[in-house]
C-alpha positions as CSV (number, residue, x, y, z in Angstrom):
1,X,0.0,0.0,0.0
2,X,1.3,3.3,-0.8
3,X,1.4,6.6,1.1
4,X,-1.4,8.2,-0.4
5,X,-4.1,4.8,-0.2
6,X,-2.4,5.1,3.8
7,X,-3.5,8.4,3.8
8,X,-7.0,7.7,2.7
9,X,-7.8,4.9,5.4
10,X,-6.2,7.2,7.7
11,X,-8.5,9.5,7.0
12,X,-11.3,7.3,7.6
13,X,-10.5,6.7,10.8
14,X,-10.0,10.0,12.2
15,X,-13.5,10.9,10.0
16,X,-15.2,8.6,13.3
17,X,-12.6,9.5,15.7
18,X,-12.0,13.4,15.6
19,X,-15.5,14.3,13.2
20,X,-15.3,17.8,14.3
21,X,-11.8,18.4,14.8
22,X,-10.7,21.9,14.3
23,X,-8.2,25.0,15.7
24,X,-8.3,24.7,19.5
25,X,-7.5,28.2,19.9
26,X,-10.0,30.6,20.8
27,X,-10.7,33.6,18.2
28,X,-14.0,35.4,16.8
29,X,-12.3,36.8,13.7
30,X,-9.3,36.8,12.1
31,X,-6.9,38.9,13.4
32,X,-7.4,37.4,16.4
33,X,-6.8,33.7,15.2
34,X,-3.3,35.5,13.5
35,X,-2.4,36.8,16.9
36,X,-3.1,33.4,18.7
37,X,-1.4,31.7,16.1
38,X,1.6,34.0,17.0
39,X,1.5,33.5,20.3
40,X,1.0,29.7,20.5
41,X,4.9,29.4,19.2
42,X,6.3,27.2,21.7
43,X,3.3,28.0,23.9
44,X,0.5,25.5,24.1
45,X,-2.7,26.5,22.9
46,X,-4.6,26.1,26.2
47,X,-2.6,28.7,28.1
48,X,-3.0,31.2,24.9
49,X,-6.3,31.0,25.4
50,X,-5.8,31.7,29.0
51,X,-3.9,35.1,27.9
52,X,-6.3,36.2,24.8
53,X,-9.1,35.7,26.7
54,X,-8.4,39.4,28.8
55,X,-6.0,40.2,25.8
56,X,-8.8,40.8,23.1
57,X,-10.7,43.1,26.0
58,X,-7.9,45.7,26.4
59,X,-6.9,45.4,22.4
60,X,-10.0,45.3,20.3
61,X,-8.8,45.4,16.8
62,X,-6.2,45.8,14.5
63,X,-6.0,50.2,15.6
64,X,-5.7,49.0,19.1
65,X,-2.6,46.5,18.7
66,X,-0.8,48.7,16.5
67,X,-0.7,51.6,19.0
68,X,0.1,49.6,21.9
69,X,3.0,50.1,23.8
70,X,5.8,47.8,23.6
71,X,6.8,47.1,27.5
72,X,2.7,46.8,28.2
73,X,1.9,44.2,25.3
74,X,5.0,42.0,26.3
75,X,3.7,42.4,30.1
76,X,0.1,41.4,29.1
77,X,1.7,38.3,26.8
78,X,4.7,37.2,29.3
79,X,3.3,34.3,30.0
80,X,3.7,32.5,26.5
81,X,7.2,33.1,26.7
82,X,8.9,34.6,24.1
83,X,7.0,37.8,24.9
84,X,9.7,40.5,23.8
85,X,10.0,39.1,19.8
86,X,6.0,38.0,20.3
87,X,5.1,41.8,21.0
88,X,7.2,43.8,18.6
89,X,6.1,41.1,15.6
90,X,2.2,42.0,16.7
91,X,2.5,45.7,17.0
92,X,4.2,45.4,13.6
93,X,2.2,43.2,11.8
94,X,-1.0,45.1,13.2
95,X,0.7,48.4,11.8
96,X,1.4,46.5,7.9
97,X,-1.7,45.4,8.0
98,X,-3.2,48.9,8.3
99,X,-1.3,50.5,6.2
100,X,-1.1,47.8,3.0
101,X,-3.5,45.8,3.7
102,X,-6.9,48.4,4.7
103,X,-6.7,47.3,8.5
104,X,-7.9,43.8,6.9
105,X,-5.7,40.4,7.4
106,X,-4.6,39.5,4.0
107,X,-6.5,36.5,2.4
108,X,-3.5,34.6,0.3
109,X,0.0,33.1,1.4
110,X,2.3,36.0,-0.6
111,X,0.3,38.7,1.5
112,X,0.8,36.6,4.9
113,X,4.2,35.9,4.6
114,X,5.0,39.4,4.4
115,X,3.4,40.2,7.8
116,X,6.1,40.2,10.9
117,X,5.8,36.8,12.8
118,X,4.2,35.4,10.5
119,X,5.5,32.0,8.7
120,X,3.6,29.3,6.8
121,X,2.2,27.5,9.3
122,X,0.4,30.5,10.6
123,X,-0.3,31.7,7.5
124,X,-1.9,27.7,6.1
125,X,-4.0,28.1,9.8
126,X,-5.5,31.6,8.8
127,X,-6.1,30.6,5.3
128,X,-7.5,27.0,6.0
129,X,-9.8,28.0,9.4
130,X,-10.7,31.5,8.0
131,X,-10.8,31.7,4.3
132,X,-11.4,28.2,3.2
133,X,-8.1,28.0,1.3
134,X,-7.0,24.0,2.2
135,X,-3.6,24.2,3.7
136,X,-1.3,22.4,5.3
137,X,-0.7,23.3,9.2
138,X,2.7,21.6,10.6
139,X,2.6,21.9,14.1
140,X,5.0,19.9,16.5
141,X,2.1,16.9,16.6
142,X,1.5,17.1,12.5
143,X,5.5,16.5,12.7
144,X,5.9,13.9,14.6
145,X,3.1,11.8,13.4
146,X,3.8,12.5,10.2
147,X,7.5,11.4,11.0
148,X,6.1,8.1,13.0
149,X,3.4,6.7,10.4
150,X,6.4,7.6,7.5
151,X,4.8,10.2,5.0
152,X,7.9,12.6,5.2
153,X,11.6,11.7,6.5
154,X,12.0,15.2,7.0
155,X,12.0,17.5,10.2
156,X,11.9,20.9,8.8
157,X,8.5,21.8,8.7
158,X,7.9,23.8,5.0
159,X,9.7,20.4,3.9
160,X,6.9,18.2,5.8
161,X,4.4,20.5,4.7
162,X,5.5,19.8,0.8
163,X,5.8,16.5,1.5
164,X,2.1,15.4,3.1
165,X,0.9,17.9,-0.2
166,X,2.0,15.2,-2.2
167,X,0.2,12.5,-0.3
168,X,-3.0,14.1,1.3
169,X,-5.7,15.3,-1.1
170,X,-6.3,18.9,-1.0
171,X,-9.5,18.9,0.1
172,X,-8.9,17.2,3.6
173,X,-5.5,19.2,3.7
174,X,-6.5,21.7,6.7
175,X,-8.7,19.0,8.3
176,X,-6.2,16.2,8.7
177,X,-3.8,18.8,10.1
178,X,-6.2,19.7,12.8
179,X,-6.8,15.4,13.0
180,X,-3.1,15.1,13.7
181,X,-3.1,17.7,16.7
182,X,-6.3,15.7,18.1
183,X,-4.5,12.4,17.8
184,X,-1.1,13.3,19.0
185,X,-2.5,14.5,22.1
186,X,-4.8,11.9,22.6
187,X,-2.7,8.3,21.7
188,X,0.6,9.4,19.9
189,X,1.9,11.1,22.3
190,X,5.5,12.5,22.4
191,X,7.3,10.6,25.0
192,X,5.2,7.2,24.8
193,X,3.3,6.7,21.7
194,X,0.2,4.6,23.3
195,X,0.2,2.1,19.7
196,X,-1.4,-0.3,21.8
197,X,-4.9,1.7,21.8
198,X,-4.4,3.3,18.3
199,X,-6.9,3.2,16.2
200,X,-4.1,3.4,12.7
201,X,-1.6,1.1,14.0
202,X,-1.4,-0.8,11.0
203,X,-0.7,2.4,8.7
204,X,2.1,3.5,10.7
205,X,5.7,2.7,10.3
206,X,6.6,3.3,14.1
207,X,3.5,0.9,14.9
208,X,5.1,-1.7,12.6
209,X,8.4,-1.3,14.1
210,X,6.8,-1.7,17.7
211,X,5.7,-4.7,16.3
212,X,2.0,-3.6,16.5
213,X,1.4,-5.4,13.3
């Protein structure tokens, strides 16, 4: 069996396991999701939502971010760590976007990219959850599964992202990204893959190697 036919009774699977899988971070538009996104770099998503939850009270839009002051938007974001890069990409990105973009997040990947902080994996995330643009999303769970089942030998995430293009069909592209995330935190997790309860054992490399099948 191939990669691709892999991919397809994958997706199956997650289809009845992770139906309504999608972004676990909490936005209601999308500047909000882009600033999440930000912040969730090596930050998990539940204590973003901890911080955006009084963050989107004090900074209502894209005006208020971009006249923030620095030392106060890194105090309000400490907690995600990173805080000092994190703040001076927002305020930036907020003030591009006002003055290239009408005060409106861009709606393609050429426009995203050329926002401060922002890479492809945000930009896949804003395009797939907001726009309806399929895109790949490699976070570090879309990685490593993607590494254990064996559709990309690769680490560097735009290489894993051009490699699970290949295999995945474009129309479940943002989906299964958000079906990774589900199923890395539930059953392949980082330190001890639980291959004993997983539901694709016998489409995964690192569950033939366990001798799982």
């Amino acid at each position: 069996m191939d990669k691709k036919q892999r991919v397809i009774e994958i997706i199956k699977i997650f289809d009845e396991l992770y139906p309504d899988a999608g972004c676990t971070l909490e936005y209601k538009d999308p500047l909000q999701l882009l600033i999440s996104t930000q912040l969730a770099a090596q930050c998990t998503d539940a204590r973003v939502n901890i911080v955006t939850k009084s963050l989107f009270k004090k900074y209502r839009n894209v005006y208020d971010f971009a006249a923030a002051d620095v030392s106060e938007l890194e105090n309000d974001i400490k907690s995600t760590g990173f805080y000092r890069n994190k703040a001076r990409n927002i305020i930036n990105c907020c003030k591009m976007i006002i003055e290239k973009f009408d005060g409106k997040v861009p709606d393609n990947m050429e426009d995203l990219l050329k926002l401060p902080g922002v890479g492809r994996k945000t930009a896949n995330l804003v395009l797939g959850d907001i726009f309806g643009i399929p895109g790949i999303v490699v976070d570090t769970h879309a990685n490593r599964l993607s590494n254990r089942i064996g559709l990309t030998k690769n680490s560097d995430p735009v290489k894993v992202e051009y490699d699970l293009m290949k295999v995945v069909p474009k129309k479940d592209w943002s989906k299964f990204c958000h079906q990774l995330v589900y199923h890395g935190r539930a059953v392949c997790k980082a330190r001890k893959p639980m291959c004993g309860e997983c539901r694709i054992v016998q489409y995964c490399d690192y569950g033939k190697k366990s001798g799982y099948h």
